[in-house]
C-alpha positions in Angstrom: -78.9 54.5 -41.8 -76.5 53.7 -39.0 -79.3 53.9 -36.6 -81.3 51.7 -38.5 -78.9 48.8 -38.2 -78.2 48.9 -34.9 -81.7 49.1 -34.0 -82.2 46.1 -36.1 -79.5 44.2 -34.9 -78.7 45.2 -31.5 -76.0 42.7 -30.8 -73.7 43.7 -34.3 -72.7 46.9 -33.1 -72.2 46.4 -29.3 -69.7 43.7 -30.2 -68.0 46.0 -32.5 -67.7 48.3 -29.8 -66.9 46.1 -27.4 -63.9 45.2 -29.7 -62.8 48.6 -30.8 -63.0 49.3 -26.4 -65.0 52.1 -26.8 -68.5 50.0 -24.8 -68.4 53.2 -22.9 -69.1 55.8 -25.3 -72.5 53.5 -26.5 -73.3 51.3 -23.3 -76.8 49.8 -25.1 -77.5 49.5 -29.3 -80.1 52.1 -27.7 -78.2 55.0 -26.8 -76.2 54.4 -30.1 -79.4 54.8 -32.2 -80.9 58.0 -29.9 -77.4 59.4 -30.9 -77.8 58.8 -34.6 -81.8 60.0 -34.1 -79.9 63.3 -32.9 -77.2 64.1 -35.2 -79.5 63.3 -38.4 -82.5 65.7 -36.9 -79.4 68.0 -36.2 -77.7 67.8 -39.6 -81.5 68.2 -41.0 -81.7 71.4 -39.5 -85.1 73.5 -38.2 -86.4 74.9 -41.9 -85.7 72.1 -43.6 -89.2 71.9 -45.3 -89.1 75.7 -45.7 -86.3 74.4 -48.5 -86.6 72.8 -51.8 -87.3 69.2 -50.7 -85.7 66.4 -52.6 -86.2 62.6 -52.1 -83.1 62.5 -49.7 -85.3 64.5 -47.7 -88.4 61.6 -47.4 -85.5 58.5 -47.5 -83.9 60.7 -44.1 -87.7 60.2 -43.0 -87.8 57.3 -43.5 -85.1 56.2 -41.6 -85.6 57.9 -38.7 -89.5 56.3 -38.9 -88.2 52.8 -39.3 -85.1 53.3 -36.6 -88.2 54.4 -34.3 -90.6 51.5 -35.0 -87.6 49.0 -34.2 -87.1 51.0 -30.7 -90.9 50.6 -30.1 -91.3 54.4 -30.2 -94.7 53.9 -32.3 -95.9 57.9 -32.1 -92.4 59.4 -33.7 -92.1 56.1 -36.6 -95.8 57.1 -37.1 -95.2 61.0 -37.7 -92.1 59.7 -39.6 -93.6 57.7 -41.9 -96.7 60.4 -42.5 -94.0 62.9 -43.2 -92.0 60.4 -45.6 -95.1 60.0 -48.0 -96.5 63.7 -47.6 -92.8 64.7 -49.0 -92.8 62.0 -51.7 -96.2 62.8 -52.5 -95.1 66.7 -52.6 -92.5 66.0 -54.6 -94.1 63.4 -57.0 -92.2 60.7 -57.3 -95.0 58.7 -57.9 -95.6 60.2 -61.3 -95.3 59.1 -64.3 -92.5 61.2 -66.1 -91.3 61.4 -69.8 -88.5 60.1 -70.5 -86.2 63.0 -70.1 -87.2 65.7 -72.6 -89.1 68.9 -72.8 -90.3 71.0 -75.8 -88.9 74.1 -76.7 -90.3 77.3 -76.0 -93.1 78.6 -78.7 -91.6 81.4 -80.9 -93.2 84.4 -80.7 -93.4 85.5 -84.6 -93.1 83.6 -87.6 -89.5 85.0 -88.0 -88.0 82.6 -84.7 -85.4 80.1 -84.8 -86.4 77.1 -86.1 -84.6 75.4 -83.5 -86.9 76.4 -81.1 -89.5 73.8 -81.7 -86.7 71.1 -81.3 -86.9 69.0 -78.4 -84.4 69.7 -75.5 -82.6 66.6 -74.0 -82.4 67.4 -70.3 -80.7 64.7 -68.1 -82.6 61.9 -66.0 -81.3 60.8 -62.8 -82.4 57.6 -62.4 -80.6 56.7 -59.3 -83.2 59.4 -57.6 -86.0 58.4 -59.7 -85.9 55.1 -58.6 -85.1 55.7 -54.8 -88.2 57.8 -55.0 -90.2 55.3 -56.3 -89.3 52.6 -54.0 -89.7 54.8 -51.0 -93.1 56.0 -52.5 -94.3 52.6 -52.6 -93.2 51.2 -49.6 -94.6 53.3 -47.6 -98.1 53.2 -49.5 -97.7 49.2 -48.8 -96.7 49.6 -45.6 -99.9 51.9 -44.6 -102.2 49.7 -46.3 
């Protein structure tokens, strides 16, 4: 995310540099968002799609995609962006979901808990629910 606003405004973070006197370390808004490119495709790891992917995994893609495009680096925000809606797509944000509950397991004979065939309250996160959905459908607006 760091990347992505100093790619977007350039001239924020190289005063705040400039003021903290550390210009050196980050000589161009560049540099500073090739650094963040690095550490978040570092902190990512090799197998991270070998892993169970979650929609932190396509918003991370997204990032990096949209920290490319505003560095003019159209190939890598391209593969970025294909890789942000394959995940979400993988993952199905998209989808419809009920609204937080799932049926009970069938009993096997006629002498089961009752209970059973109650429905079973399992928790909704919203906040990723709704990240997913945004991302989703920004990037399928974005492609169109």
């Amino acid at each position: 995310m760091v990347g992505v606003l100093a790619a977007s405004f350039p001239r924020k973070p190289r005063l705040h540099l400039k003021a903290q006197g550390l210009e050196k370390l980050f000589p161009s808004s560049i540099s500073l968002v090739s650094r963040c490119h690095k550490v978040a495709v570092e902190a990512r790891g090799p197998g991270y799609l070998d892993k169970e992917l979650t929609v932190y995994d396509a918003v991370t893609s997204y990032f990096l995609g949209l920290a490319a495009a505003y560095t003019f680096q159209w190939k890598q925000a391209r593969i970025y962006f294909g890789e942000t809606l394959t995940i979400a797509r993988v993952i199905g944000v998209h989808r419809q979901q009920d609204q937080g509950f799932a049926l009970g397991s069938v009993p096997a004979a006629f002498g089961a808990d009752p209970r059973a065939f109650e429905p079973q309250v399992q928790p909704v996160d919203y906040i990723k629910q709704e990240v997913g959905r945004r991302v989703f459908w920004i990037m399928l607006v974005g492609i169109r």
